[in-house]
C-alpha positions in Angstrom: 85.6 100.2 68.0 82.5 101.7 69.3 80.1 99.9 72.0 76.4 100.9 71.4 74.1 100.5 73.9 70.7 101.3 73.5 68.0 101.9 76.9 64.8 101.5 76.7 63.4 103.8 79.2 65.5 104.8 82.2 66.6 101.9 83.4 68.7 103.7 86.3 66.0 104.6 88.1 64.3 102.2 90.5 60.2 101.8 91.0 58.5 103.2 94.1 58.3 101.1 96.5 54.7 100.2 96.6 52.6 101.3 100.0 52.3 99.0 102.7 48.9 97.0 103.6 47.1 97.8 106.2 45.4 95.0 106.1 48.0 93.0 105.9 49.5 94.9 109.1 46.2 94.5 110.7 46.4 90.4 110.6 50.4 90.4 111.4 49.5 92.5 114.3 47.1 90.4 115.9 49.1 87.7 115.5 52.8 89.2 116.8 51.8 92.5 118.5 47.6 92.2 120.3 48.6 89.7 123.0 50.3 92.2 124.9 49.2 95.9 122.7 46.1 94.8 122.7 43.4 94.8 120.2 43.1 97.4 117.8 46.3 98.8 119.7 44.0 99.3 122.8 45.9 97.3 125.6 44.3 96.4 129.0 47.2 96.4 131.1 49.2 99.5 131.6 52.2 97.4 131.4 52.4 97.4 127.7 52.9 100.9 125.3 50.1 102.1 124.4 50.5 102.5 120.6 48.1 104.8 119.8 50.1 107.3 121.2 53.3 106.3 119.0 54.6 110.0 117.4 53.9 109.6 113.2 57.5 110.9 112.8 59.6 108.3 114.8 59.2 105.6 112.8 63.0 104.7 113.6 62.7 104.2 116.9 59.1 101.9 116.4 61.7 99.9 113.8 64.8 99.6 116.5 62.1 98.4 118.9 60.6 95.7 117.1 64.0 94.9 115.8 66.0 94.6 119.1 63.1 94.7 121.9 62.9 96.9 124.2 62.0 96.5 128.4 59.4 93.7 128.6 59.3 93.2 124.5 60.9 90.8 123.2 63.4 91.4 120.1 61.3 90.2 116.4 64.2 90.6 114.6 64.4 87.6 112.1 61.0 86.5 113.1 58.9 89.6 111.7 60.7 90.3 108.3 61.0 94.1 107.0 58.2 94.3 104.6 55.7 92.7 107.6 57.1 95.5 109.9 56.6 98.1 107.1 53.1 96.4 106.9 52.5 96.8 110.5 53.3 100.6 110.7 50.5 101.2 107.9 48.0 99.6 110.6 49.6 101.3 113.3 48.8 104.3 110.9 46.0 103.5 110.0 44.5 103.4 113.2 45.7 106.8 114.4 44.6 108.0 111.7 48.0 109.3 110.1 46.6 109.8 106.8 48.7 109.4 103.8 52.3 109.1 104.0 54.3 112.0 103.7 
C-alpha cells in the first residue's frame, strides 16, 4: 500500500526570524539597562561599560553578560527573556549606528 502525502509549499523550511525592535529595545533598556549604562547608553559614572563602545561582532559575549552578569552587573537571566535581549541589541545597534544586520 502506498502513503501519499501531498506539501503545500515547503513546509521544511522555517520563516526568518523577523528583525528585532529598536524601539522596543529602546523602552526595555531604560527600564533594565539606563540606571547604571545610562541614557541613550551614555553613562555618568565610569564605573559602568560604556556601551557605545560594545564591538558589532561580539554579540556572544553582550548575550553571556546579560545572561550570567558580569563584575558589578547583575545576572538577567530569567528576568530579561531572549527575544527582549535580542530587542535590546537592535537599540544598542541602533545607537552606534551599526546599520543593517549582516
Amino acid at each position: 500500500m502506498a502513503l501519499l502525502v501531498l506539501f503545500t509549499g515547503n513546509v521544511f523550511s522555517q520563516a526568518p526570524a523577523p528583525e528585532a525592535d529598536p524601539e522596543a529595545g529602546r523602552r526595555l533598556y531604560t527600564s533594565f539597562c539606563a540606571r547604571c549604562h545610562g541614557i541613550n547608553l551614555v553613562s555618568s559614572s565610569g564605573a559602568y561599560f560604556d556601551l557605545r563602545t560594545f564591538p558589532r561582532d561580539d554579540k556572544e559575549r553582550y548575550l553571556k553578560s546579560v545572561n550570567e552578569g558580569k563584575r558589578a552587573m547583575p545576572a538577567w537571566k530569567g528576568i530579561v527573556k531572549p527575544d527582549e535581549m535580542e530587542a535590546i541589541w537592535a537599540y544598542i545597534g541602533k545607537v552606534n549606528n551599526w546599520g543593517p544586520s549582516k
